[in-house]
Residue, then its C-alpha position, 0 to 999 in steps of 0.5 A: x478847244x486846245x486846251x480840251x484836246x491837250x487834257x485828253x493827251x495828258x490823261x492818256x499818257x499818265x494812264x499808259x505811264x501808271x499802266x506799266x509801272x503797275x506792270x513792271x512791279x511784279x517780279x517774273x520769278x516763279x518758286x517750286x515750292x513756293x514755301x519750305x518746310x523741312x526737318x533740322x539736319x535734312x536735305x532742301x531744294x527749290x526751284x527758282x525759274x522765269x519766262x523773261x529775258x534778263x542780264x542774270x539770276x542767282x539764289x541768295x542765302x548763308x547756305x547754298x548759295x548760286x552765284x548769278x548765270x545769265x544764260x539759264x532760266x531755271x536755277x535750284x538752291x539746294x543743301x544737303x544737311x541743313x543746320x541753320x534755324x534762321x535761315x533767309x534765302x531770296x532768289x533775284x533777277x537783274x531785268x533787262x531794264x536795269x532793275x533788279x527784284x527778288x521773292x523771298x523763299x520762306x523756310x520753317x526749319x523744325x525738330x520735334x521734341x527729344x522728349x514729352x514727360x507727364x507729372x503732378x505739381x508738389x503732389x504725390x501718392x493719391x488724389x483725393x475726390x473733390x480737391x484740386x491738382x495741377x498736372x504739368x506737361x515737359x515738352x524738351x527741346x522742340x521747334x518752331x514753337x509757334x506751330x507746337x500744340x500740346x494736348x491733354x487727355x484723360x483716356x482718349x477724351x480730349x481735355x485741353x489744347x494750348x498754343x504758343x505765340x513765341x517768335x523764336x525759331x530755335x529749340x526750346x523748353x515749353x511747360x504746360x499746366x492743366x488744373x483737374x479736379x478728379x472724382x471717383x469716376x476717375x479713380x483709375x483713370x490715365x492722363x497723358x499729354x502730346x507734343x503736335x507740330x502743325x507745319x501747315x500744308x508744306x509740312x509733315x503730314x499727318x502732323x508729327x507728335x509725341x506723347x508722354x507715358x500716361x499717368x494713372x491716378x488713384x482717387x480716394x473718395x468717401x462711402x455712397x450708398x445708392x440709396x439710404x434706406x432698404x425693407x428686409x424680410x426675414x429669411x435664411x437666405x436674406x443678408x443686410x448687405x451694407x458693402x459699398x464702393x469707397x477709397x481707401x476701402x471703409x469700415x463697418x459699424x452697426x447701431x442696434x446690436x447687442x455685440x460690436x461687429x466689424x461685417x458689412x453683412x448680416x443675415x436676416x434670420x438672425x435679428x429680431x425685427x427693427x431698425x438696423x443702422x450701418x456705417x460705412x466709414x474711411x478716412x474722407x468721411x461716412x455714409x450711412x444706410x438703413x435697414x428695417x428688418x420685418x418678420x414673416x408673421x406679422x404678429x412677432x412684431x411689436x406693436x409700438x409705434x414712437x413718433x419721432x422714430x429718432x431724437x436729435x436734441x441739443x445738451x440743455x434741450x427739452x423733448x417729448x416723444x410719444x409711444x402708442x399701441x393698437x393693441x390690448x395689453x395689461x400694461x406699456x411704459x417708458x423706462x429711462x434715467x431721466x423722464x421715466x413713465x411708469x407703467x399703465x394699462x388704460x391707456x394707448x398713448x403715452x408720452x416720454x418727456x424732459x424739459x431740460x436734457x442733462x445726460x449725455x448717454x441716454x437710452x430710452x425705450x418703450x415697453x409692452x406686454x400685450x395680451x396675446x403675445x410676449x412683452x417686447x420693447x421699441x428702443x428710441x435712438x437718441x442723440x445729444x449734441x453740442x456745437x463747439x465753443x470754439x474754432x480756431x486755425x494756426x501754423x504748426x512749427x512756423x510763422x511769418x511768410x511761407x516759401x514757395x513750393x514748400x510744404x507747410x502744416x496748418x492745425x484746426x482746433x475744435x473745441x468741446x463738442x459732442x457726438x464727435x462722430x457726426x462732425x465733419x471739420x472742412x478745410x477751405x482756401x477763399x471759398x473752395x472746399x479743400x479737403x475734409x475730415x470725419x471721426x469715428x470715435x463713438x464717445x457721446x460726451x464733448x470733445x476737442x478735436x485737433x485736425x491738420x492739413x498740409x498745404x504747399x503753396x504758390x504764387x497765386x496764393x500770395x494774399x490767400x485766406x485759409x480757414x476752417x469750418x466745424x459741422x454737425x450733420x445730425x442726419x434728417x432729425x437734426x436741425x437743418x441746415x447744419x450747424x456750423x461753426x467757423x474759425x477766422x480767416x488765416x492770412x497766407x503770405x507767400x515768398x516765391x521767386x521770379x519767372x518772367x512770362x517769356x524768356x526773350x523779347x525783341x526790340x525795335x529801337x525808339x525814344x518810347x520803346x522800353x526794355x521792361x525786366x520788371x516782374x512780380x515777385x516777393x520779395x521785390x527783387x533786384x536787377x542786374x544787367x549784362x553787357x551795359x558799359x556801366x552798372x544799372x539796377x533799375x528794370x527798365x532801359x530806354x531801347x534809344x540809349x543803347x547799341x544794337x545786340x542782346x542784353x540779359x536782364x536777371x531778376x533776383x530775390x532771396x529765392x531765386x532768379x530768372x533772366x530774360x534776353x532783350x534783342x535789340x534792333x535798330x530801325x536800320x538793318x545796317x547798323x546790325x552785326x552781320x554775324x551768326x553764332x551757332x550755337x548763340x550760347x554755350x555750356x561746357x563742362x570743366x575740361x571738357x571740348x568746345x567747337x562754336x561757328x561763326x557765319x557771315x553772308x555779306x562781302x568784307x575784308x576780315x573775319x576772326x575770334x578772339x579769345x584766351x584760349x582757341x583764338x582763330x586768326x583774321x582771314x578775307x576768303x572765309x565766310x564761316x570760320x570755327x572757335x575750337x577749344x578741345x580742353x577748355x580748363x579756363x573759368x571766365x573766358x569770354x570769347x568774340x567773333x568779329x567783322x570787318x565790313x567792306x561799308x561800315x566800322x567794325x563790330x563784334x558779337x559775344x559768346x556766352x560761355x558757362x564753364x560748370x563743375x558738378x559737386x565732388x560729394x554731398x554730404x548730410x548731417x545733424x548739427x550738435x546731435x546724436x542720437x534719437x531725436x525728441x517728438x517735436x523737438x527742433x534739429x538742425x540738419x546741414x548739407x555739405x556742397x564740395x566743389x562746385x561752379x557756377x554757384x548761381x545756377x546751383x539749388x539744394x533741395x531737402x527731401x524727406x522720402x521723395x517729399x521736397x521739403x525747401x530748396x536754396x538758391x545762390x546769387x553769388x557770381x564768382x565762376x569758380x569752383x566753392x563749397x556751400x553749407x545749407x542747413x534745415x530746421x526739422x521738428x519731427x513726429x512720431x510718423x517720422x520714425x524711420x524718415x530718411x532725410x537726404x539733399x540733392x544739388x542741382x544744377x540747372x544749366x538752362x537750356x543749353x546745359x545738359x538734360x536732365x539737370x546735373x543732379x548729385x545727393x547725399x546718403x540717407x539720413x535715417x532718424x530715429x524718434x522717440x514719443x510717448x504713448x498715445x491710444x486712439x480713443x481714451x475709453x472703449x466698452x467691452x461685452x464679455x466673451x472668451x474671444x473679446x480682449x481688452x488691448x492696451x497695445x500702443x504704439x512708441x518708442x521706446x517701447x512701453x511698460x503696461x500697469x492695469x489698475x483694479x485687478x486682483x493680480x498685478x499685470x504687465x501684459x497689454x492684452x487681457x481676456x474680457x471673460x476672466x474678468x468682473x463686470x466693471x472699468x478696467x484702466x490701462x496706462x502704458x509708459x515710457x521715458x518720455x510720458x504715459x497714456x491711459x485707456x478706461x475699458x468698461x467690461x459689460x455682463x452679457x447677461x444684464x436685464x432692465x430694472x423694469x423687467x424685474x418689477x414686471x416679473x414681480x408683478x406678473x408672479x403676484x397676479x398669479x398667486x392671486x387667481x390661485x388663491 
């Protein structure tokens, strides 16, 4: 029974004794506001107040700080001009019973960005519908990045949000991306992207944000018609209207008519009935639309019917197609150079046939004469194709790896194909359509075709597979699907430089934590580290073996480098360097002044700087002391604050310092050359870098127009001023004649360093080429007219001489007139130094009957003469 009674005595006590250390847990402090956001610069104030007695109370911070009263109850921290991006403030109470508590004020310290600005990645000019692009968002200079958001919209329709999960509270650089694939609905359209700082309910509201200028992209997209055929009925007021909406705006061909025309309208009353085909084209491809042109009067019609309406047969092929008639006639038949169906009477249907098609220029057509109207005719539209020996992808002008962010030519050759203006060679990356090309070429013999794409590629193309596809689409009488041939496969190997995924990391030291610098890159790179007592070039460290502090690590191949900085603490906040350096990092021009702090908020015995220039001597009754130099002319000068610490040894931070000089002048020339340069001839350009430091932060870029061509980066370390030689191997083109070239040296700085980059160029380079003659088609067919010429004009340089064989009269113009000439093939050569190119123009009569015709005249006279007699 005691023992019972001495249980329940024990329960209690320990229940009471849990009782109030639960209770006396709770620190009896209060903050107004209980969290804090406010703008860099700005002013701050929070109230700390408690409803119990107490030996006293302050606020603890590096700025603002309240020493400990212990006769109020309420007590404000407060800062005027807050500059301090880290800053920790607690507000303390020492308890009657001789413990003291705290409640951390957590502070957000912000800056919107200096800048949001929109652009496209290795592209300029217009997009081209179907195809992919990268468009990037630079947001400058914001903080804290895990509360920023930057959004992109295509007008106001919101596409895409991404955020950052960055602990960093200073302000930093962040690069966005967002992949479009535009169409010609976009065509116009704006695209803009906008900087948001989400502080929370303490923070701004609405939320702060910037934008970028919008960017407006032009979309180049191929010829569509609404639909692809349309019935017309004679009349005055009645068009063929073939226009349609395309970019770059197309060009107009029409099947059928006895001369060429370039409109894409036609009146109605001034055809005879049919078929009238239109072809709209631009440089991304081709539509076609159909027009069937009925007169008022059925009679005027000619009453054949063929069946197929069109042919597509293969070279080699057999074909059969069958003309009839439902009316009474004195005679039908086929006339054609292969196959031809003589005339006859006493039948309805009549069939053209030839088991194995040679001709590439075929016209046949069915003819009548019916008793009760005039003789007419129904052309069969006709096509004889071919699919193409072979394809076959290649670089142009380069072998072996590609570079990063350069541009390169690749060349697809399609070999002895034929009707060419129904091919369409597609360019592929792995399976995704890149880019297309059509012809408009009208010759119906075969052909080889050569067709070019530059590519600018990037990392993720390391390992890529580009190929080419050659297709014929026949129309809805060709085989279905269409044919197709491929080349091989081209295997992309890509150079590109480091970029870790984040440039800072903490480290929380441990046996199993490593620093990892490791990065993809090719080549591999090497790796260097700062502030190691010995020299190590493997890209990971153990956290263990290592001093609390920063260490950078720099990734470096033959294109660049990229560092990344490891903040290494130990699992003891005291063995960390109680100091603070603002800014952490500086760059200084040559000459220029320099003004760094250096903070404490702990007790000691002694704080200073120490450096070559601007030194400050130890002093006790400081917690902020400034290193200040107003003429810094010394290169590799590495300046330290220290701390002598009341309880613990003394320890030091290091001051980055980058002294930089920009170029005394940049300077482009050809190396060994003068003179025009050859068409496809290789040059060596150089660039002169005068004066510059660092080097290692030094890139020259070549540029042709605002095109980026290549760019160099150096891995030399020395500090002080040098001179760089940069030289490019060009192969140019005639489209280069009259290219400027320029270089540009960049320094890119980092964030510290000044926005934008310090940038210098040269003066234009502007180069001359020479190439030989090259019209656009070898043959055109000419219908004869006072108006109609035969132009051999050619662009080249030099300018070319002009001689035409089979004239009468020798001749040098390039231009003649079509009517003062004999039906017959005209050929024109223009010549330079370089070479010569020759045209065949075959001047057609207007006046030229079918050889049928004229049996059928004889024939006709003959009966006649017959019922006369």
């Amino acid at each position: 029974m005691l023992q019972l009674l001495f249980g329940f005595v024990f329960l209690a006590a320990v229940s009471q004794l849990v009782s109030l250390t639960g209770a006396q847990s709770e620190c009896p402090l209060q903050l107004d506001p209980q969290r804090v956001v406010v703008r860099y610069g700005g002013s701050v104030a929070v109230n700390c107040n408690t409803s119990v007695l107490h030996k006293g109370m302050g606020w603890e911070a590096s700025e603002g700080r309240v020493s400990m009263t212990k006769n109020q109850s309420l007590i404000t921290w407060r800062v005027s001009n807050l500059r301090e991006w880290d800053i920790t403030t607690h507000c303390f109470i020492n308890s009657n019973n001789s413990t003291q508590c705290q409640v951390d004020l957590p502070v957000t310290v912000y800056k919107t960005p200096d800048s949001v600005f929109i652009s496209t990645v290795y592209h300029r000019g217009p997009m081209t519908e179907g195809q992919q692009y990268e468009l990037q968002c630079d947001v400058h200079n914001v903080a804290p990045v895990q509360y920023l958001t930057v959004k992109w919209y295509k007008g106001q329709t919101l596409l895409n949000q991404t955020n950052f999960d960055d602990t960093i509270k200073t302000p930093v650089n962040k690069t966005v991306t967002l992949l479009i694939r535009p169409d010609r609905a976009d065509d116009g359209a704006e695209y803009w992207c906008e900087a948001e700082l989400d502080l929370g309910a303490e923070g701004p509201q609405p939320h702060p944000t910037n934008s970028a200028k919008p960017l407006n992209v032009e979309v180049y997209y191929k010829p569509k018609h609404s639909n692809s055929t349309e019935t017309i009925i004679q009349d005055d007021k009645v068009m063929l209207d073939c226009t349609v909406k395309a970019n770059p705006a197309p060009t107009y061909t029409w099947d059928h008519l006895k001369e060429k025309i370039s409109s894409s309208v036609l009146k109605s009353s001034e055809l005879s009935p049919g078929k009238y085909t239109c072809t709209a084209t631009n440089t991304l491809g081709r539509d076609s639309k159909v027009f069937i042109v009925k007169s008022t009067g059925a009679q005027s019609e000619c009453p054949l019917q063929l069946d197929p309406q069109r042919v597509v047969v293969r070279y080699g092929g057999s074909v059969a197609a069958n003309c009839s008639t439902s009316v009474l006639h004195e005679g039908m038949g086929w006339e054609a150079s292969e196959g031809r169906v003589s005339m006859t009477k006493n039948q309805s249907l009549i069939t053209w046939r030839v088991s194995e098609l040679r001709e590439w220029d075929i016209k046949p057509f069915c003819y009548i004469y019916p008793i009760y109207s005039t003789q007419c005719q129904v052309d069969l539209p006709f096509t004889v194709y071919k699919t193409p020996d072979s394809v076959f992808i290649s670089t142009v002008n380069h072998r072996g790896p590609m570079m990063e962010g350069q541009q390169y030519e690749l060349q697809c050759d399609v070999h002895n194909v034929a009707p060419v203006q129904y091919l369409t060679v597609k360019w592929y990356k792995g399976q995704t359509l890149l880019h297309q090309t059509n012809f408009t070429d009208t010759i119906e013999t075969p052909e080889n075709k050569t067709v070019t794409l530059l590519i600018r590629p990037d990392r993720a193309d390391d390992g890529a597979q580009y190929w080419c596809e050659a297709e014929l689409d026949l129309g809805a009488e060709g085989p279905q699907p269409h044919p197709t041939n491929s080349s091989k496969p081209l295997n992309v190997e890509v150079y590109y430089k480091p970029k870790h995924s984040n440039s800072t990391e903490t480290i929380i030291q441990d046996d199993k934590v490593m620093l990892d610098c490791t990065v993809k890159v090719n080549p591999a790179p090497t790796y260097t580290w700062d502030h190691l007592k010995e020299k190590n070039n493997s890209s990971v460290l153990k956290s263990s073996a290592l001093s609390p502090g920063k260490y950078t690590c720099t990734a470096t191949n033959t294109l660049g480098r990229d560092s990344k900085v490891f903040i290494v603490k130990s699992t003891g906040a005291q063995s960390e360097c109680p100091l603070q350096l603002d800014p952490q990092r500086v760059v200084v021009r040559y000459g220029g002044s320099v003004a760094v702090n250096c903070s404490t908020s702990v007790l000691h015995k002694g704080i200073g700087w120490e450096a070559s220039e601007g030194g400050v001597p130890m002093t006790q009754s400081q917690n902020l002391i400034t290193w200040r130099v107003s003429k810094l002319t010394e290169w590799d000068i590495q300046p330290y604050c220290y701390i002598n610490r009341i309880q613990g040894a003394q320890c030091q931070v290091e001051l980055p310092v980058t002294v930089y000089k920009t170029p005394d002048s940049v300077f482009i020339s050809t190396v060994n050359h003068r003179g025009p340069m050859m068409e496809r001839q290789q040059y060596q350009l150089q660039c002169d870098v005068h004066n510059v430091a660092p080097v290692k932060y030094l890139t020259v870029k070549w540029y042709k127009g605002q095109t980026l061509l290549n760019q160099t980066t150096f891995t030399d370390t020395i500090k002080t001023p040098e001179n760089k030689t940069v030289t490019l191997l060009i192969r140019p083109d005639r489209a280069d004649d009259g290219a400027q070239y320029w270089c540009a040296a960049e320094l890119d700085l980092g964030a510290e360093g000044p926005q934008p980059y310090r940038t210098n160029s040269s003066n234009p380079l502007n180069v001359e080429v020479y190439y030989k003659p090259k019209h656009s088609s070898s043959t055109e067919t000419i219908i004869q007219d006072d108006k109609v010429m035969l132009d051999c004009t050619v662009m080249a340089n030099p300018a070319p001489t002009y001689t035409w064989d089979h004239l009468k009269e020798k001749s040098s113009s390039p231009v003649l007139n079509s009517s003062a000439l004999s039906p017959g093939n005209y050929t024109c050569t223009a010549t330079n130094t370089l070479g010569r190119d020759s045209k065949v123009f075959i001047v057609k009569s207007i006046g030229i009957r079918p050889t049928f015709w004229t049996v059928l005249t004889v024939f006709q006279l003959s009966v006649a003469l017959i019922i006369v007699i």
